[in-house]
N, C-alpha and C positions, 0 to 999 in steps of 0.2 A: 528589549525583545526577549522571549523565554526561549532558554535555553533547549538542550536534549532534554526529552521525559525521562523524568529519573525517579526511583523510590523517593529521596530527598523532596523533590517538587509535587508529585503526587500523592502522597503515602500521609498525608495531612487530613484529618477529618471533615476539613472545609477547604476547598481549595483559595488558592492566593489570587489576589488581583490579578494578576495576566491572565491566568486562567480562565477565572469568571468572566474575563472580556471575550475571549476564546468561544469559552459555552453562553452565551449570553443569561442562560440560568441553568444553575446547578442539576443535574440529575436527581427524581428521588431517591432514588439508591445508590446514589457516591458513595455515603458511611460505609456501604458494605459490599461495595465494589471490589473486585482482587484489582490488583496493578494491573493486569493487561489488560480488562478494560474500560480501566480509567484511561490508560495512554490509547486505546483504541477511540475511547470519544475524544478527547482531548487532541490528538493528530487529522482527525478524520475534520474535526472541527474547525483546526489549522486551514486545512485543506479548500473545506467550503467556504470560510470567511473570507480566503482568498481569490474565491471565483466569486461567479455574480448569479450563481442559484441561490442564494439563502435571500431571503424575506426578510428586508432591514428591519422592520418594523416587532415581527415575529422572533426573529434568529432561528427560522424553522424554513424545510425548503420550501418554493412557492406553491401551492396546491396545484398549479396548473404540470408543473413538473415531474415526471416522474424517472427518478433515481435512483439508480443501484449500487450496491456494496459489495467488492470481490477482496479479500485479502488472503496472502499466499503466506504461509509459515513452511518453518521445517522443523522445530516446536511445538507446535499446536499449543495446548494449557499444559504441558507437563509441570510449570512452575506451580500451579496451582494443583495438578495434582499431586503433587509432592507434599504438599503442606495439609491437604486433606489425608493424605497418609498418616502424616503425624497427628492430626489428631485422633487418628485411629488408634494408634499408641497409648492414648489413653482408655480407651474400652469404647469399646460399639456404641454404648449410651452417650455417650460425650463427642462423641463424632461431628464436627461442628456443621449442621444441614447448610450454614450462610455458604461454606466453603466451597460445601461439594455443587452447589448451585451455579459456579461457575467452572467446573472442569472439564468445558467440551469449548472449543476456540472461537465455534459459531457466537457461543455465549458473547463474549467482548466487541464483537461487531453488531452484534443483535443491541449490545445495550447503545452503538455509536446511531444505528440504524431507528430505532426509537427514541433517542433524543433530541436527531433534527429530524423525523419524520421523513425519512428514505420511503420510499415505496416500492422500489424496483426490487429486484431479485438480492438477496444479501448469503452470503455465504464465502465459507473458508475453503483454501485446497492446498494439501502438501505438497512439497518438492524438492529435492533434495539441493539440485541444480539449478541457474539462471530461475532465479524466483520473480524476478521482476517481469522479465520477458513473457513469463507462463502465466502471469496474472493477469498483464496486458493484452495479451492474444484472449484468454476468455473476457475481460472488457469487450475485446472488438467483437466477438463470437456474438455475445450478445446484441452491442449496437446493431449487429448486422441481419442480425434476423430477427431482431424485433424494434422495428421506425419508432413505436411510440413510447421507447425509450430514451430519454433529453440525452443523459450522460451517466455515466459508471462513476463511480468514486473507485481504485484500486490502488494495492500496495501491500507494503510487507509488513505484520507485526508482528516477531520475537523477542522469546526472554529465553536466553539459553541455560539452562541449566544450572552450568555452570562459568562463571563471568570469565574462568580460564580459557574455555572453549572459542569462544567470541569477545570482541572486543568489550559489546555490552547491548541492551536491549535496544530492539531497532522497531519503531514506528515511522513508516514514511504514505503518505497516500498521495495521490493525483489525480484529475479527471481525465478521465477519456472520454473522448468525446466524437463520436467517429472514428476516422482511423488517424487522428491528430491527439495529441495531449497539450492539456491547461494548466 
């Protein structure tokens, strides 16, 4: 079983067999993925594989489906943009474009959201406090006022800073599913 998402596990050019069972096929843009969201598809995919929306066939969810993406931070990208900083350090012209491509949080769920073909509404929201709770309740907001929504994927993805701060970087997702989770 694969462990926590860790730089160690993800941070690989090609990801490892567990993985690759995980995403049934690779992203085309893994190479130049930042970490969070790699661990945004890679958790998100955890998630689906362990329900019964994804398309055995496909590893995509079923066309009949339509499913949304809600993840709650208190980070957002600052990991990422921290490192797009740095390569500011080196002059404007060297500023690396891959980098700054992913320093908005939507970013990493948008890459989990396009990988298994989500269709429902996908998007991030801050919070300081009870982050799971806040996420869950916008799941149900949604299921609840819009039926032709199957289920939500929702959950938390952080990379704090600094690894002092927080134990360490947290990916977790679930389905909601009405007002039950899967």
């Amino acid at each position: 079983m694969l462990g926590p998402l860790t730089q160690a596990c993800l941070g690989q050019e090609l990801p490892g067999r567990e993985i690759r069972a995980i995403l049934g096929t690779i992203p085309r843009r893994w190479g130049r993925m930042d970490l969070l969201s790699r661990m945004a598809v890679v958790a998100v995919g955890r998630t689906l594989r362990a329900s019964d929306l994804l398309d055995r066939q496909t590893d995509k969810i079923h066309s009949a489906n339509i499913v949304g993406l809600i993840s709650v931070t208190r980070w957002g990208s600052l990991i990422t943009d921290l490192a797009f900083c740095e390569t500011l350090g080196q002059g404007p012209d060297l500023a690396s474009p891959t980098v700054f491509s992913y320093t908005l949080p939507n970013i990493a769920i948008a890459e989990a959201a396009g990988h298994f073909r989500l269709t429902g509404p996908v998007y991030s929201i801050f919070a300081e406090h009870d982050l799971m709770k806040k996420v869950e309740q916008e799941a149900i907001l949604w299921l609840s006022n819009h039926p032709e929504i199957s289920a939500m994927v929702a959950g938390r993805l952080d990379i704090p800073p600094s690894y002092a701060e927080e134990k360490a970087p947290v990916a977790e997702f679930h389905i909601v599913n009405g007002k039950c989770r899967i």
